[in-house]
C-alpha positions in Angstrom: -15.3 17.4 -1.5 -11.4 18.9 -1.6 -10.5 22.5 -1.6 -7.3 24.4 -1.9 -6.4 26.5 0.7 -4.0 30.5 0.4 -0.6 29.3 -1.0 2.6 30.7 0.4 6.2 30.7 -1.1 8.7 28.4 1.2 11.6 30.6 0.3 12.3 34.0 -1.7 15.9 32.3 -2.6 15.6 31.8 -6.3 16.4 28.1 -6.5 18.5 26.1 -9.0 16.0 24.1 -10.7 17.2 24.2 -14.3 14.4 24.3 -17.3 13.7 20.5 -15.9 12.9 21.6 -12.4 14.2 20.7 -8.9 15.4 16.9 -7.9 13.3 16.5 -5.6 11.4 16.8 -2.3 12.0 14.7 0.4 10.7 14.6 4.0 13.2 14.9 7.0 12.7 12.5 10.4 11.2 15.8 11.6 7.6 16.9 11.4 6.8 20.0 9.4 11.1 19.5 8.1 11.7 19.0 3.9 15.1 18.5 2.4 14.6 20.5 -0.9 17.7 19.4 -3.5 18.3 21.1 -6.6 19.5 20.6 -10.2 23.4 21.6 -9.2 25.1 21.2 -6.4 23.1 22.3 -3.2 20.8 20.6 -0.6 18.6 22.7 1.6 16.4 22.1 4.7 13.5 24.3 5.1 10.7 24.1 8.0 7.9 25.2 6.3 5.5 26.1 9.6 8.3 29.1 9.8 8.8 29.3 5.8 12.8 29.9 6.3 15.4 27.6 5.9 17.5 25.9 8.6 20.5 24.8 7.1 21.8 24.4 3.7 25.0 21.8 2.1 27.0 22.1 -0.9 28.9 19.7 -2.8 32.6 21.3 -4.2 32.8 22.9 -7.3 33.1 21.0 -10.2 30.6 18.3 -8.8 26.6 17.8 -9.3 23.8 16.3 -7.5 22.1 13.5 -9.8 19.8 11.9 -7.4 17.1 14.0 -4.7 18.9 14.1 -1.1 16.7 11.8 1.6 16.2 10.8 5.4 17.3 8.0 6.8 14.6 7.6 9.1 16.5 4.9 11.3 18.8 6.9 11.9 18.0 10.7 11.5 21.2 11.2 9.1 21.0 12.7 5.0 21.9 11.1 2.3 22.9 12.2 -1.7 24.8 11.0 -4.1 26.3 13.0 -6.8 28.0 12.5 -9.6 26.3 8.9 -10.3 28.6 6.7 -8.2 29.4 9.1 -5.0 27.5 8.5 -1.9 27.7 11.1 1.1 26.1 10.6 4.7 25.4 13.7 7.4 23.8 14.9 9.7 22.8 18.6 11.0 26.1 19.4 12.4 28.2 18.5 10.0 29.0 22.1 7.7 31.6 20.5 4.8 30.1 17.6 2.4 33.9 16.9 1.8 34.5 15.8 5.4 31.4 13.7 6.1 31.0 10.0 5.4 32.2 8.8 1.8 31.3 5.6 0.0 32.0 5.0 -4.3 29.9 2.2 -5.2 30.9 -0.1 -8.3 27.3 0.9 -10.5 25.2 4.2 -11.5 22.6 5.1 -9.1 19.1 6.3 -10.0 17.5 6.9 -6.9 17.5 6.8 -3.2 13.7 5.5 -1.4 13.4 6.1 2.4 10.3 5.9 4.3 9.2 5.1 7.6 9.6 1.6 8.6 12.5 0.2 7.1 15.9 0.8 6.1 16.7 3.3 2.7 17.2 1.5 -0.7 19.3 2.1 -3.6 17.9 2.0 -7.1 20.5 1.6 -9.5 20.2 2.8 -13.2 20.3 -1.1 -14.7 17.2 -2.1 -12.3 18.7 -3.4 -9.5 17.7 -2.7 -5.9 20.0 -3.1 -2.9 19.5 -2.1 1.0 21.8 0.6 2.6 23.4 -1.2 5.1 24.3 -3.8 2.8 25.8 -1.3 0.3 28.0 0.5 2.8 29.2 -3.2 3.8 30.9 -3.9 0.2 30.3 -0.5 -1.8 32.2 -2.3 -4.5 30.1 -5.1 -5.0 28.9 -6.2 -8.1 25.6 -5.0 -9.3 23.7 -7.0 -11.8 21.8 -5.8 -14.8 17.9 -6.5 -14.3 16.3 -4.4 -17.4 17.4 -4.6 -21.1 19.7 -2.4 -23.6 18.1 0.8 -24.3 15.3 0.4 -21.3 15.4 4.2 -19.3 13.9 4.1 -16.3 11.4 7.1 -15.8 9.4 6.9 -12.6 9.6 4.8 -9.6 8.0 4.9 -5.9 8.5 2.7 -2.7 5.6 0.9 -0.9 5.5 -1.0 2.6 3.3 -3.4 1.6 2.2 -5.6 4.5 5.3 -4.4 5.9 7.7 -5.6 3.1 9.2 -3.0 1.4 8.6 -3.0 -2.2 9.8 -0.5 -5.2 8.2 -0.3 -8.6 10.0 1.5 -11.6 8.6 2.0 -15.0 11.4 1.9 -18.1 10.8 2.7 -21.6 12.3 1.5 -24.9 11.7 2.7 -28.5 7.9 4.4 -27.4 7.4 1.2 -25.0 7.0 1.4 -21.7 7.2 -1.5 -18.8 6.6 -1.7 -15.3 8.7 -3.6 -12.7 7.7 -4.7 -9.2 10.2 -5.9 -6.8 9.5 -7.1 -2.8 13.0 -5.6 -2.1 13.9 -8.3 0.5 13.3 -10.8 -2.2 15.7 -9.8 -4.9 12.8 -11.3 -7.1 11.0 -9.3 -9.7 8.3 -9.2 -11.8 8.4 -7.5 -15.4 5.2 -6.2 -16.9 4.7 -4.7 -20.4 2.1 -1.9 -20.1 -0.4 -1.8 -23.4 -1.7 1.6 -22.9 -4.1 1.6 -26.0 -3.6 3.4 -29.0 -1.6 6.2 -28.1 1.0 4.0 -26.2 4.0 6.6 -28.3 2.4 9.6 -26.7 1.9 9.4 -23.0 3.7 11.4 -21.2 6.4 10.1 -18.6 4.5 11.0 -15.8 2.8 7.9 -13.4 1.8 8.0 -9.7 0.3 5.0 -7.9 -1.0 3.8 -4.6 -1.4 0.4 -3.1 -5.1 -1.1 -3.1 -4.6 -4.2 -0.7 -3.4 -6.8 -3.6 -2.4 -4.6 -6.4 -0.6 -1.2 -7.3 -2.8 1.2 -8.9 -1.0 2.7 -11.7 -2.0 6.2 -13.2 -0.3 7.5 -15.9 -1.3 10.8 -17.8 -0.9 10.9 -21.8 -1.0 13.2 -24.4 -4.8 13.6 -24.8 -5.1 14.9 -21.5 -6.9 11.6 -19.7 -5.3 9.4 -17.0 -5.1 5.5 -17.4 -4.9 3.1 -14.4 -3.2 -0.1 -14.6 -4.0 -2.4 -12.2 -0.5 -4.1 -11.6 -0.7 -7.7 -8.9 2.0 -7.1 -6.2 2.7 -11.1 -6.2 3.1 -13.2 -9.0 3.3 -17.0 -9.1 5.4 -16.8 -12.6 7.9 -14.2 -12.3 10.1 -15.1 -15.3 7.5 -14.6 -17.6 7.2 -11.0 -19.4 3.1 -10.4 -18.7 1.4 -8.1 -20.3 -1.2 -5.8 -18.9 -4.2 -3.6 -20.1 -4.9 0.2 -19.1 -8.2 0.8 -18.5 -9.6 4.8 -18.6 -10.1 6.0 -15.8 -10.4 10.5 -16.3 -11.2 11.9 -19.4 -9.5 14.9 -20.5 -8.5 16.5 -17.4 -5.7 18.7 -19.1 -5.1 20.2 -22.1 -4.1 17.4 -25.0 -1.1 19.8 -26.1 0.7 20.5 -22.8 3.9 18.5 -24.1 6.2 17.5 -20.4 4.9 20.3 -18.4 2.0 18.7 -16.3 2.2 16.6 -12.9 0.2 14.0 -10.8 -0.2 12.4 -8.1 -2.3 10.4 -5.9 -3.6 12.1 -2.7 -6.1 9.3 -1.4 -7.9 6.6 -3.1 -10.6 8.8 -4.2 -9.2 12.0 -4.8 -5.5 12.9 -7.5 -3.9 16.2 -8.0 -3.3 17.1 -11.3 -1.0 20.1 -12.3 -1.2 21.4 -15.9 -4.2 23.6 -17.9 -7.5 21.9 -17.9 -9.9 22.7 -20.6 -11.0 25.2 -21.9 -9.0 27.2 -20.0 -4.9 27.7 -21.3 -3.3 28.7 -18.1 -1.8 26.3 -16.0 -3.4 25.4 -13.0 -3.2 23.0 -10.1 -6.7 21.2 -9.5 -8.0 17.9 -7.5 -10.3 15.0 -9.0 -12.3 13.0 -7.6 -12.0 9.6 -9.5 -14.8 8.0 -8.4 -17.3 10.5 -9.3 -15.4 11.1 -12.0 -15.8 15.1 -10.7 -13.5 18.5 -10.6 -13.5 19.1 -7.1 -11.4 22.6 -7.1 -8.8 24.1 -8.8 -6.2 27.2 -8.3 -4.6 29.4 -11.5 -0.8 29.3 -11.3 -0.6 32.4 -14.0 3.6 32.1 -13.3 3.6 28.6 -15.1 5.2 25.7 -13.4 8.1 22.4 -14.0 5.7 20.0 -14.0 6.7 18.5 -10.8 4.4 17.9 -8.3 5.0 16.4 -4.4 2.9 16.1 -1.7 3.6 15.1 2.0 0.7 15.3 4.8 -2.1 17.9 3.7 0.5 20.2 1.2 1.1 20.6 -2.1 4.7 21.4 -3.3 5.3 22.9 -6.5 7.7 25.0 -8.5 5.5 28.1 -9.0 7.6 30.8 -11.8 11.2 30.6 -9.8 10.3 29.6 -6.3 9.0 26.6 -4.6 5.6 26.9 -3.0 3.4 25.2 -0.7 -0.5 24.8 -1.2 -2.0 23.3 1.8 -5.8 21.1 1.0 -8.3 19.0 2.2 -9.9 16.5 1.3 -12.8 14.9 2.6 -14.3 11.5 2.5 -16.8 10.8 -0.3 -20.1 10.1 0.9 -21.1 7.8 -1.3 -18.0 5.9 -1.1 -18.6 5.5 2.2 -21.9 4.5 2.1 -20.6 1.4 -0.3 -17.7 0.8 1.8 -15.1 1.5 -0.7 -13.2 2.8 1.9 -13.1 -0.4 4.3 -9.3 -0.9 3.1 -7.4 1.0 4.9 -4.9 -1.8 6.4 -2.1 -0.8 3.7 -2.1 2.5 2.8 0.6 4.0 1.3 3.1 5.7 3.9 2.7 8.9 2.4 -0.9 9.2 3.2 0.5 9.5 6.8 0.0 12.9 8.3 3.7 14.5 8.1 2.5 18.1 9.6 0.9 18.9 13.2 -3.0 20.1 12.3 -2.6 23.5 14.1 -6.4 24.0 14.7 -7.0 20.6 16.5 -3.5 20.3 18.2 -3.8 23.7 20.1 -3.7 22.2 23.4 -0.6 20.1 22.7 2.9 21.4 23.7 5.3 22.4 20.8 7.8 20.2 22.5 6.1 17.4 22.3 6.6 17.2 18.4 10.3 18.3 19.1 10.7 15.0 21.2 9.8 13.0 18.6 12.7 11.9 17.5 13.7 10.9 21.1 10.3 9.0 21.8 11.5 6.8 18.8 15.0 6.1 20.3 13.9 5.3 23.1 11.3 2.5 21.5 13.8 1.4 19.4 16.3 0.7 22.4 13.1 -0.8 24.3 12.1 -3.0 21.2 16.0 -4.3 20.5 16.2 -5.2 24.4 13.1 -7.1 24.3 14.1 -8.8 21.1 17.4 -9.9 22.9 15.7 -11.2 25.7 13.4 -13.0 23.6 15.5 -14.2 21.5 16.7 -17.1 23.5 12.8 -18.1 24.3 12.1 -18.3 21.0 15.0 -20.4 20.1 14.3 -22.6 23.0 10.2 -22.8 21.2 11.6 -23.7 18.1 13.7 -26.4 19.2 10.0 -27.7 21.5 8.4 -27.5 17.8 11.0 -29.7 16.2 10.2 -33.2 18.4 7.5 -32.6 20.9 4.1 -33.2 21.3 1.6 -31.1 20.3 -0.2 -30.9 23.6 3.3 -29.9 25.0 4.3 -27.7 21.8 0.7 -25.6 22.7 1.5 -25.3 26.4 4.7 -23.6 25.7 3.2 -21.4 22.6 1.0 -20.3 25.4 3.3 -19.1 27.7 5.2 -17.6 25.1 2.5 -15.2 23.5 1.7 -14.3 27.0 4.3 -11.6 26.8 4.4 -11.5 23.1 4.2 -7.6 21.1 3.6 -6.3 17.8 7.3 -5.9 17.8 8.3 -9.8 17.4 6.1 -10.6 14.1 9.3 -11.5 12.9 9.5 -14.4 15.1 5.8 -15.4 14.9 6.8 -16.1 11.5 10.0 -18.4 11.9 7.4 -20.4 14.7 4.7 -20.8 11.7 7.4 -21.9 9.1 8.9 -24.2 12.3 5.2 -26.0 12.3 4.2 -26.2 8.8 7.8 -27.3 8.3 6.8 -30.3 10.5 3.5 -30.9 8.9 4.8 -31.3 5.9 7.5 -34.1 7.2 5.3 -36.2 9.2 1.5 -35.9 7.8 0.4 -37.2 11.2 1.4 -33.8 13.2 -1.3 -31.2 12.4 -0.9 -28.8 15.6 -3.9 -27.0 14.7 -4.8 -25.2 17.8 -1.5 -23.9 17.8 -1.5 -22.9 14.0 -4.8 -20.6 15.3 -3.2 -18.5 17.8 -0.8 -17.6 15.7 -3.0 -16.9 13.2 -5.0 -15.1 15.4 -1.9 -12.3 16.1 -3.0 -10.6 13.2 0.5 -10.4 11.8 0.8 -13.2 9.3 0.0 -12.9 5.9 -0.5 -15.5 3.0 3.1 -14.6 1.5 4.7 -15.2 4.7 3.3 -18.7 5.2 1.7 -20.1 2.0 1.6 -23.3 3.2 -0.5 -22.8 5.9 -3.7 -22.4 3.7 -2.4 -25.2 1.8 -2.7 -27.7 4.6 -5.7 -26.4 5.9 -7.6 -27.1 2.2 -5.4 -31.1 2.7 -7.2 -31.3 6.1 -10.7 -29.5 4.9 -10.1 -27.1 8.3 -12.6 -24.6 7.1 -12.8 -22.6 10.4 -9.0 -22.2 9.9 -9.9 -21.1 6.0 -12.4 -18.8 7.2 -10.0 -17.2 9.8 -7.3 -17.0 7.3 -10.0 -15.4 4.5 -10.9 -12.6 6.8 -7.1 -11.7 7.9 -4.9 -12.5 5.0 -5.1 -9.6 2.3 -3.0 -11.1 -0.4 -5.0 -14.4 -0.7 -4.2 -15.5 -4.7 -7.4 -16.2 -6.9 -6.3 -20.0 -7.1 -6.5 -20.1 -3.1 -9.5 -18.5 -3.0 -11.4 -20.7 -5.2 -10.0 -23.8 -3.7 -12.0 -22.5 -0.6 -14.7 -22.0 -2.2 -15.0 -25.3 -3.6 -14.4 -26.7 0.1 -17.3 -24.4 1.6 -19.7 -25.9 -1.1 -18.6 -29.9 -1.2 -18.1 -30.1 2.4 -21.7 -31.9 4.0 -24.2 -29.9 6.2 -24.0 -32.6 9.1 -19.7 -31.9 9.2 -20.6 -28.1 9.3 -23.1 -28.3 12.6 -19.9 -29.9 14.4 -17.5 -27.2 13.7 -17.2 -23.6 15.4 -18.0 -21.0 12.4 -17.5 -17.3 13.0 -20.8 -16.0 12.4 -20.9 -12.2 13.0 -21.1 -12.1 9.0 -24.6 -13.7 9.2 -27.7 -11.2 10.4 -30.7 -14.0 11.3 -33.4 -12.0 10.7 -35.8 -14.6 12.0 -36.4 -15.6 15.9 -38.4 -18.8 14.7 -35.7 -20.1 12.8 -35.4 -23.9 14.0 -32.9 -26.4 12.2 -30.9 -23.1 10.6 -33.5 -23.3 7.5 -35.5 -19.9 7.0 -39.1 -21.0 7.2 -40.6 -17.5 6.2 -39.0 -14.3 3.9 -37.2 -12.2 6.5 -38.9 -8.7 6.3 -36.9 -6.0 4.1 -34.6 -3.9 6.1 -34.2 0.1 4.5 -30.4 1.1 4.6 -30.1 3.7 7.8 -33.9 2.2 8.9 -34.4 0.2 12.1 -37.6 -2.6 12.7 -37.8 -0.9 16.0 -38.0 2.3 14.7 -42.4 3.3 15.3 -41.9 6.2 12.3 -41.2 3.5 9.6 -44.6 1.4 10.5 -46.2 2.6 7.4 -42.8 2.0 5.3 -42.6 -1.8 6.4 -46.5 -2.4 6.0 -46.0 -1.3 2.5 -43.0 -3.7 1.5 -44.6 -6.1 3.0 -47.6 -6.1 0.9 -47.6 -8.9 -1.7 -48.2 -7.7 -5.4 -51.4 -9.1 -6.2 -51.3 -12.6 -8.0 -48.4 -13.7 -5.8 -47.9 -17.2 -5.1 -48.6 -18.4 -1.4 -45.7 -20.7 -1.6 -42.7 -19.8 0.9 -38.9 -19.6 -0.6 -36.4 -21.5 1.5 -32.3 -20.3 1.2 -30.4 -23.0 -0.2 -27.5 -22.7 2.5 -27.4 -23.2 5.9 -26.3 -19.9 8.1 -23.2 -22.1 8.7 -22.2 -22.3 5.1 -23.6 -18.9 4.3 -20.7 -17.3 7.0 -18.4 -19.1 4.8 -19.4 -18.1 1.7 -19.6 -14.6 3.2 -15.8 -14.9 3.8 -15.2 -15.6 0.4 -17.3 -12.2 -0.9 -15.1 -10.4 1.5 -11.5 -11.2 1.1 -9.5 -9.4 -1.6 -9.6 -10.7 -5.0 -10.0 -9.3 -8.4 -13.2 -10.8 -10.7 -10.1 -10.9 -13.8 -8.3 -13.4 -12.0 -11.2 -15.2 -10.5 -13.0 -16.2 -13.5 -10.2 -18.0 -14.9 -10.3 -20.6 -11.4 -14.6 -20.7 -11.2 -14.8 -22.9 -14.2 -14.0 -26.1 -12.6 -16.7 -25.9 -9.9 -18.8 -28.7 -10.0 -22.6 -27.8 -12.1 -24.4 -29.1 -8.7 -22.5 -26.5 -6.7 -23.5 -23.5 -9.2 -27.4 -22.7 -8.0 -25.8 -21.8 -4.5 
């Protein structure tokens, strides 16, 4: 369920939207703090707990905002850029745009993304993406042109995705509309062209999207009032090729087929969207939540003072342009049952930043201290200093490990791993990867080193994924390693289909006596037999009711009934044609993240004698 709670009106200072609304709405480094920037020349932070603004920045006459003002979270200084090309940086005790930092950069910028966790990045208006700190370097330097003649861009949002930042854009050209995805550290992208049915001329420009472990959910809302999802793969083996991909329906007729531009969305969790415009039959505009996988109305709120179309949310609010003024609708939503019940909300390793509570929860925070939110911002100095002194310190050790990886044993190269994740953190998973790209580095020039128990502790640090070492799976199909497949198949979340099968095809070929001499995880494996001798099921294991237990005495009659055997049943006992062993395997393969459309295409070239398991 989700309801809409008493809206309240940030500010009753008539802002300068414009008939196209506000720029935007960004978060500050400060909870419960929102840098509001509008259509001319003004930037104004407003606290909304105390619904007043705390200090407000003007560019000169004569100039004009063109992209939303943003955070640098690293830093806790603003950033804007007006007039296309003009950067400015500042910070709350600066008064005068004109006398704060100044860079001109050499291309037209679109947009400024800064979230937690990673520098700001730049956007321009061709496509390209560039860090901050790299811009301010050489503002001059040459940007190159990454989308065609005529392609607009029209929407884009930053992701961390496994904590490497990634931006996605969507252009159109002449009615056609394409997505980009770029892992910003890359510089690589991937074009998509997005074949959004019959109508592609009439949806509206108007997307949001979350990440769902290997791929960005796209939703876009079109004329005839439903939202599409595109399912969009964050990696791609080919990117030079122009893909093409398939909207599927996924809301049917939420709002009003007529509204023209003036409706918003966006993605709240990954059950529930906001959707701002008039929903049928009713004609006034109106701010309601879906659920999308009940395919349900869960609430909705009459905004009788019409709206821009624009739509943000941050935390548990709502912000909107309500008539003149920008207000603030504060919600809840709460986990679907029956999602939970099915799991489908076991992914929560990559959510989208945004889904981050940005605002203290008043009613369960009572017996915290105001100051401790107001110390924040010096908690997070203080980690960083602690963090870039460990790094220093570490630096050297690591250095010193990598140079042990190059030429010595692997008995010695272990020892020395050891000692070094001993006082290893979260913080270095930057290093862990230049040790696993040292060793597979190795591997792959002298076949006869395969350091494999030190390829598992690394592994096991929970910060490696298959993007940061790809080899690693790769030499672990070359030396049929399947406890290191398995390991990799429960932690890596952006395992390609290809990958995936080629386990599979290992966890089927490789021979039952090879499996009882190797250590298999096996919490994925419920015996439900004590007599099983030999790891064959002798005897059907009784039926186990979800949210039952056998020990329960109240469900005696329930499991005397299953049990029964229809009459005419055969007296002849079923035996499973896997051993527990393999059947953990093949449980690892069920559970890792991969999409049935780009599995299919891999299953064909299992072998027929492998198809009855």
């Amino acid at each position: 369920m989700a309801a809409l709670e008493e809206e309240f009106t940030l500010s009753t200072v008539v802002l300068n939207a414009g008939p196209d609304g506000l720029l935007g709405v960004e978060p500050s480094n400060k909870t419960d703090q929102f840098l509001v920037t509008d259509r001319g020349r003004t930037v104004v932070l407003y606290k909304v707990s105390d619904q007043k603004p705390l200090g407000s920045w003007s560019v000169k006459q004569g100039q004009t905002i063109t992209c939303p003002a943003v955070c640098n979270f690293q830093t806790g200084e603003y950033i804007v850029v007006h007039d296309n090309k003009v950067l400015r940086i500042w910070n709350n005790e600066d008064v005068n745009l004109e006398k704060v930092f100044k860079a001109t950069l050499s291309a037209e910028v679109y947009r400024i993304h800064s979230i937690q966790g990673t520098e700001p990045w730049v956007l321009f208006k061709e496509g390209a993406v560039r860090g901050l700190e790299a811009l301010l370097a050489e503002p001059q330097q040459k940007i190159e042109t990454v989308i065609s003649d005529g392609e607009v861009i029209k929407w884009t949002k930053f992701f961390m995705v496994y904590r490497h930042p990634t931006v996605i854009f969507v252009t159109e050209k002449h009615g056609k509309y394409f997505a980009y995805v770029q892992m910003c550290k890359s510089y690589n992208f991937t074009k998509y062209t997005l074949i959004l049915g019959q109508e592609e001329k009439s949806i509206i420009p108007n997307f949001t999207a979350h990440v769902d472990r290997k791929f960005i959910c796209l939703m876009s809302l079109c004329c005839d009032g439903c939202i599409y999802e595109t399912l969009i793969p964050i990696y791609s083996s080919d990117t030079a090729k122009d893909h093409r991909l398939v909207s599927s329906l996924l809301l049917k007729t939420v709002v009003t087929g007529t509204t023209g531009n003036v409706v918003g969305l966006t993605t709240l969790d990954s059950d529930h969207v906001a959707v701002l415009g008039p929903p049928l039959p009713i004609s006034k505009e109106c701010i309601s939540i879906w659920n999308i996988k009940f395919q349900t109305l869960q609430t909705s709120k009459e905004l009788p003072q019409g709206t821009s179309g624009q739509l943000w949310y941050y935390g548990e609010h709502l912000f909107m342009l309500h008539g003149k003024f920008l207000t603030v609708i504060p919600y809840k939503c709460e986990v679907s049952s029956l999602a939970g019940a099915l799991g489908k909300l076991k992914h929560d390793q990559n959510q989208d930043i945004q889904s981050m509570p940005h605002f203290a929860n008043w009613e369960t925070s009572q017996e915290f201290e105001l100051g401790s939110y107001n110390s924040e911002q010096s908690r997070k100095m203080l980690r960083r200093k602690k963090m870039e002194t460990h790094l220093q310190s570490e630096g050297p050790a690591s250095e010193q490990l990598l140079s042990v990886i190059k030429k010595a044993s692997e008995k010695h190269i272990e020892v020395e791993l050891r000692k070094f994740l001993a006082k290893w953190t979260p913080d270095f998973h930057s290093i862990i990867g230049d040790l696993i790209t040292g060793l597979l580095g190795r591997c792959k020039a002298d076949p006869s080193f395969y350091p494999r128990n030190c390829l598992m502790q690394l592994i096991q640090t929970r910060v490696l994924s298959y993007s940061l070492c790809p080899g690693l799976m790769e030499i672990a199909l070359e030396q049929t390693d399947v406890q290191m497949l398995q390991l990799c198949l429960q932690q890596f979340p952006d395992i390609p289909e290809s990958v995936t099968c080629a386990c599979l095809k290992v966890f089927l070929s490789i021979g039952d006596d090879s499996l009882q001499e190797i250590n298999i995880n096996m919490e994925s494996v419920f015996d439900c037999s004590d007599t099983v001798q030999d790891e064959k099921m002798e005897e059907q294991p009784k039926i186990l009711q979800n949210g039952f237990s056998r020990e329960d005495s109240s469900c005696s009659n329930c499991n005397q009934e299953l049990n029964k055997k229809p009459q005419g049943a055969s007296n002849t006992t079923t035996s499973c044609p896997v051993t527990l062993k393999r059947a953990a395997l093949l449980n690892a393969i069920l559970h890792s993240a991969y999409s049935e459309t780009f599995l299919l295409s891999h299953l064909k070239d299992i072998p027929a004698k492998h198809i009855t398991y």
